[in-house]
VOGU-3710 file (C-alpha; in Angstrom, 3 decimals, decimal comma):
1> xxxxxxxxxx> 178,059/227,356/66,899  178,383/229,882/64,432  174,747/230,284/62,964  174,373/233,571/64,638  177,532/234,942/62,964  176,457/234,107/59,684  173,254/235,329/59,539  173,961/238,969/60,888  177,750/239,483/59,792  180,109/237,297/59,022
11> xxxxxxxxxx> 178,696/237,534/55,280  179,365/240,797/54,924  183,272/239,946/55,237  184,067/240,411/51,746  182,792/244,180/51,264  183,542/245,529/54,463  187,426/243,817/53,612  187,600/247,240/51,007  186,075/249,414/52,540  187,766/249,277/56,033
21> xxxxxxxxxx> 190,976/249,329/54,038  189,782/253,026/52,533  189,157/254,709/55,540  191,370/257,144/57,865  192,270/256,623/61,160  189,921/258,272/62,185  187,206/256,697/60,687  185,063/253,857/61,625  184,606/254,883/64,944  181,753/252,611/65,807
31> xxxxxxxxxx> 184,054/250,066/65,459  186,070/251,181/68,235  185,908/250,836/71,729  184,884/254,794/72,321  184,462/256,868/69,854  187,374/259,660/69,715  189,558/258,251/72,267  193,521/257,578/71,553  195,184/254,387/71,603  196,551/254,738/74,768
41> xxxxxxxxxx> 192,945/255,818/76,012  191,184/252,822/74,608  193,846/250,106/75,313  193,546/247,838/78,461  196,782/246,658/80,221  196,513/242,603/80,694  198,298/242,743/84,064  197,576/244,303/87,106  200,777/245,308/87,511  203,956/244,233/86,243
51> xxxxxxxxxx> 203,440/241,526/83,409  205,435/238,313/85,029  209,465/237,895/84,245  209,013/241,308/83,110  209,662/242,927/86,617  212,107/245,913/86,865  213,359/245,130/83,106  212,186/249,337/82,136  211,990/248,796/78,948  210,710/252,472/76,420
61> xxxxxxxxxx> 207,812/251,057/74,071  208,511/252,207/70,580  205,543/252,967/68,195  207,507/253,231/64,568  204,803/255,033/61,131  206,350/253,236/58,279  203,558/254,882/55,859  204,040/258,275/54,197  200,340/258,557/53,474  198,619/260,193/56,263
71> xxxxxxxxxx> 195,168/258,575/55,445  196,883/255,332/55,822  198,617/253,824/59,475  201,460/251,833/59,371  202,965/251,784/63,127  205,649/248,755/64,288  205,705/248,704/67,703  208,748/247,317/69,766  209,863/247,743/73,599  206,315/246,079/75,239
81> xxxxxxxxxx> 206,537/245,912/78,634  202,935/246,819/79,635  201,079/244,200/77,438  197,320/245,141/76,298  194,190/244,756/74,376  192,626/247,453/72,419  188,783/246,503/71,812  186,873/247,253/68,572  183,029/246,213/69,132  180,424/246,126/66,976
91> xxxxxxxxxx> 177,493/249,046/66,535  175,232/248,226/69,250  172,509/245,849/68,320  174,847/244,589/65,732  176,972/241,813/67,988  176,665/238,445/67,306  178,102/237,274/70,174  181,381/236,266/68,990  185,167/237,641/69,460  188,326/237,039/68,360
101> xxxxxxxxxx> 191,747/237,903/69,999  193,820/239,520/66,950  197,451/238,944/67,184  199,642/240,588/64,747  202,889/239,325/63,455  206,360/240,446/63,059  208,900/238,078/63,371  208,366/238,137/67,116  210,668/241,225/66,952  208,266/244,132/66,648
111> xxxxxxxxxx> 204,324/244,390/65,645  202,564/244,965/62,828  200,122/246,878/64,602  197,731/248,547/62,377  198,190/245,991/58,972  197,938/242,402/60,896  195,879/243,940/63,529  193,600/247,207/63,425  192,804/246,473/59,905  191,581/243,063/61,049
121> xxxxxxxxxx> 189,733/244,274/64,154  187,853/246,874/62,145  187,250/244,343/59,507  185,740/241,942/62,242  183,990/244,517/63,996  182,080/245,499/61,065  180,565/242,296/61,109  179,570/242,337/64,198  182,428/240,222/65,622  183,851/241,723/68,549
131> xxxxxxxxxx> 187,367/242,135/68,036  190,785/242,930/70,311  194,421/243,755/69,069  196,739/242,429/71,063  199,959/243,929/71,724  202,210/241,312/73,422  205,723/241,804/74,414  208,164/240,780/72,639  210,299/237,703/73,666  213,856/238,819/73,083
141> xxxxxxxxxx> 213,680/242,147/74,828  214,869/240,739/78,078  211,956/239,234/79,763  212,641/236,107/81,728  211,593/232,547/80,189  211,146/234,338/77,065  209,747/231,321/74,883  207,010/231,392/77,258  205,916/235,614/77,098  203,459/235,176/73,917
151> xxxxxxxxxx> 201,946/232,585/75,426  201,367/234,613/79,130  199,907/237,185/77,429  197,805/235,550/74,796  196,455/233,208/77,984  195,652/235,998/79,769  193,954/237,964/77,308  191,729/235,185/75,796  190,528/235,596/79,600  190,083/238,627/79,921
161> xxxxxxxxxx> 187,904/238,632/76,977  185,740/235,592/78,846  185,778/237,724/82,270  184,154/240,848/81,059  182,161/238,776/78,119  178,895/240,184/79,323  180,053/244,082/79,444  181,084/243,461/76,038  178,271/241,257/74,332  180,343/238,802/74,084
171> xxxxxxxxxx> 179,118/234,812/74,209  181,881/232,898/76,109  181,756/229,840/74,059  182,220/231,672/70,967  185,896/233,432/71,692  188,373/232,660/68,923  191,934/233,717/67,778  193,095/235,069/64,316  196,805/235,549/63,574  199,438/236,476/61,025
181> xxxxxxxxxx> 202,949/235,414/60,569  204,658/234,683/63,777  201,416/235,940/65,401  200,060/232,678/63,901  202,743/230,973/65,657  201,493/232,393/68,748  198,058/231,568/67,795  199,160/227,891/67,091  201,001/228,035/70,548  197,459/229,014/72,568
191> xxxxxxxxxx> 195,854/226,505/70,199  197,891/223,711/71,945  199,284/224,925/74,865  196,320/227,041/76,542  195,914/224,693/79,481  199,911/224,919/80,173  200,454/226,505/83,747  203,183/229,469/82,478  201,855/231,983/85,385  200,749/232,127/88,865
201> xxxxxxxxxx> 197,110/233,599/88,905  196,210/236,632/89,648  192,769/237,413/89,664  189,873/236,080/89,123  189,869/235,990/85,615  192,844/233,248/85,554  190,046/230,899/86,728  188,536/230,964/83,281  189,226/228,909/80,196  191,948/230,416/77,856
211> xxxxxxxxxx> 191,203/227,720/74,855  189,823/229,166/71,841  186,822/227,943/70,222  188,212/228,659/66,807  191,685/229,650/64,974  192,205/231,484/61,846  196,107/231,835/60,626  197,195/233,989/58,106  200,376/232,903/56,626  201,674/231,705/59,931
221> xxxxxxxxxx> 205,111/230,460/61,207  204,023/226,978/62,997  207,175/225,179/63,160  210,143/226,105/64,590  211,975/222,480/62,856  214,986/223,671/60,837  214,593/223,561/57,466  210,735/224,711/57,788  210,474/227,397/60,069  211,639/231,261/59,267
231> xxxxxxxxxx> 214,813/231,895/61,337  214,119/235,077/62,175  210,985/233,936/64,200  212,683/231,162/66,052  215,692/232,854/67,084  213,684/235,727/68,351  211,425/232,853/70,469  214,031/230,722/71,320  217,278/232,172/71,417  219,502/231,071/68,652
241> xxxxxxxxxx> 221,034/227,463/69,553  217,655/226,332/71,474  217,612/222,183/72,017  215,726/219,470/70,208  213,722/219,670/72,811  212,632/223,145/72,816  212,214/223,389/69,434  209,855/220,272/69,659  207,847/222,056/72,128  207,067/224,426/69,960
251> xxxxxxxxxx> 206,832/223,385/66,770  202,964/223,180/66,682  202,136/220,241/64,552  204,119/218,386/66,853  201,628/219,369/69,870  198,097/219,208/68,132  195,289/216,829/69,802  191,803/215,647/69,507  191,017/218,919/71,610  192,644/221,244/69,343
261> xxxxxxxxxx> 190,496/223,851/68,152  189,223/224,076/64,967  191,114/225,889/62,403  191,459/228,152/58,963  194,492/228,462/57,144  195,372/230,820/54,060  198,816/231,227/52,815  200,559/231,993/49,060  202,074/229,809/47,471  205,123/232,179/46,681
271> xxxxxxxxxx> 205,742/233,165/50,510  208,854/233,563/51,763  207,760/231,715/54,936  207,286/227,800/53,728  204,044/226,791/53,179  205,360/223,588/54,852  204,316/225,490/58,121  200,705/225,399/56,863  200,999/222,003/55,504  202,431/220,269/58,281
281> xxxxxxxxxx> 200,105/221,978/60,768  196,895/220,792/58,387  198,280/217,513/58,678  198,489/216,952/62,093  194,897/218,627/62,682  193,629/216,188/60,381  194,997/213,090/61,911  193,792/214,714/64,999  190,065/214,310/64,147  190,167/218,335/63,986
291> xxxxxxxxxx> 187,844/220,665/61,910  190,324/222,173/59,096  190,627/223,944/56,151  193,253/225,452/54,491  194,176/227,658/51,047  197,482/227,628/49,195  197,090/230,181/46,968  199,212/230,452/43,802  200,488/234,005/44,538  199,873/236,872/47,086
301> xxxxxxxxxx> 203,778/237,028/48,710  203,731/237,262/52,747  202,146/239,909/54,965  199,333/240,520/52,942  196,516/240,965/55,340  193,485/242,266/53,901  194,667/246,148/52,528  197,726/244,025/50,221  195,389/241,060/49,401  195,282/240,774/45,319
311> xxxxxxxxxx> 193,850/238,595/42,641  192,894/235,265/43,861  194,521/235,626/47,533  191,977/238,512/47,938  189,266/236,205/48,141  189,880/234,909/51,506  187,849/236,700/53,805  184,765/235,193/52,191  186,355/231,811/52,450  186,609/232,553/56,093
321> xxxxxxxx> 183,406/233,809/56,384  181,953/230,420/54,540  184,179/228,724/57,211  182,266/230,134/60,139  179,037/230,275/58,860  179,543/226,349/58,589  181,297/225,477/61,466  179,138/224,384/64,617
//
């Protein structure tokens, strides 16, 4: 499936990884949706109006800069109401047909916008991979059936992508999803759950398909099982005494089947989230019949991404890109 991402771009992964990390903001424009346009500009709300169980809550979006170097972006976001995707697409002539929903992590209490998501879209995007930064809201800030508001808005946007696949060279059959931390929880939670009815449609892009054709997870919370999880992350999903049952619903090696997508894994060894997450998860793909592959790595910490990768972790964009170039 992946023989045209190979050949034009996905084996450039592992020197466009340093260089994307050197540039300004304001750099790396063709990667963008338009060149020179703000955030706000370039972003595209996933709802037509009000995102659902998020009616009337009024909530003031946050954008935090944690980084003192003003070459370097560093924004948290919290307070989503008004869901969205930012695209980054390839130079034209350079697509490969492929895209992948980004989905940045933070505990499912705020966003690592530009480390676990920008960084990664430019990264892609370079490549040739069309590439879209999601910014979901948040599920303790409010909204109604809040275990179920990551997975409304990565559904939606995963068709959104596959509605407007032909304005944006985009092959429908080639749409994945990459995330980080408790975005990898997220990504886990599409991976198994994308046929789950959480919203009442509302156009005609709810009619498509919101499976991904591939997963990648950077050190990602999957289970939300006591004793392997990250507290932080569940709590924030699930509210803080959530049932067996709950937690078994989303716990994702609990949920994987023979139609799982296939899926990438990297993780350090000496994260503060378990590797058990990965582990487990690997597991049940494997009984599953699914395509997997996963790195432990013996150091690297959490929240690496690509701009904090060192030593050996650094290495796994071209273990990704060897990933794609042989999946089919």
């Amino acid at each position: 499936m992946f023989a045209d991402v190979s050949r034009k771009g996905f084996l450039t992964f592992s020197a466009v990884a340093g260089a994307v990390m050197a540039l300004p903001a304001t750099a790396a424009r063709a990667a963008e949706n338009r060149p020179g346009r703000t955030i706000e500009e370039s972003e595209i709300r996933l709802w037509p109006g009000e995102a659902p169980g998020s009616e009337g809550l009024g909530l003031t979006e946050v954008v935090t800069e944690r980084s003192t170097d003003p070459k370097v972006r560093d924004r948290v976001v919290t307070g989503v109401s008004t869901p969205t995707i930012r695209p980054f697409l390839p130079e034209p002539g350079q697509a490969t047909g492929a895209a992948a929903l980004v989905v940045p992590g933070g505990g499912y209490t705020n966003l690592v916008y530009d480390k676990e998501g920008v960084d990664i879209a430019r990264w892609l995007a370079s490549a040739g991979v069309a590439a879209f930064v999601l910014k979901h809201r948040l599920p303790g800030e409010g909204h109604q059936l809040r275990q179920y508001v990551p997975l409304q808005d990565l559904q939606r946007a995963t068709r959104i992508i596959r509605h407007r696949a032909a304005e944006w060279d985009i092959d429908v059959a080639r749409v994945g999803t990459i995330g980080f931390s408790a975005g990898g929880h997220a990504a886990t939670t599409l991976a198994t759950k994308s046929t789950a009815l959480v919203y009442a449609r509302v156009d005609a892009a709810d009619q498509l398909n919101a499976t991904p054709d591939f997963v990648m997870l950077g050190y990602p919370v999957v289970s939300m099982k006591a004793g392997v999880t990250h507290r932080g992350s569940r709590d924030a999903l699930l509210g803080p005494a959530p049932s067996p049952d709950l937690v078994d619903a989303f716990s994702g090696e609990l949920q994987v089947t023979g139609g799982t997508p296939r899926t990438f894994i990297v993780q350090a060894h000496n994260d503060w989230v378990s590797t058990e997450n990965s582990v487990l998860y690997y597991r049940a793909l494997k009984a599953a019949g699914v395509e997997a592959e996963m790195h432990i790595f013996r150091s690297g910490g959490h929240g690496f991404g690509i701009r904090n990768a060192r030593a050996s972790v650094a290495s796994w964009p071209q273990l990704a890109s060897a990933w794609l170039e042989e999946g089919r």
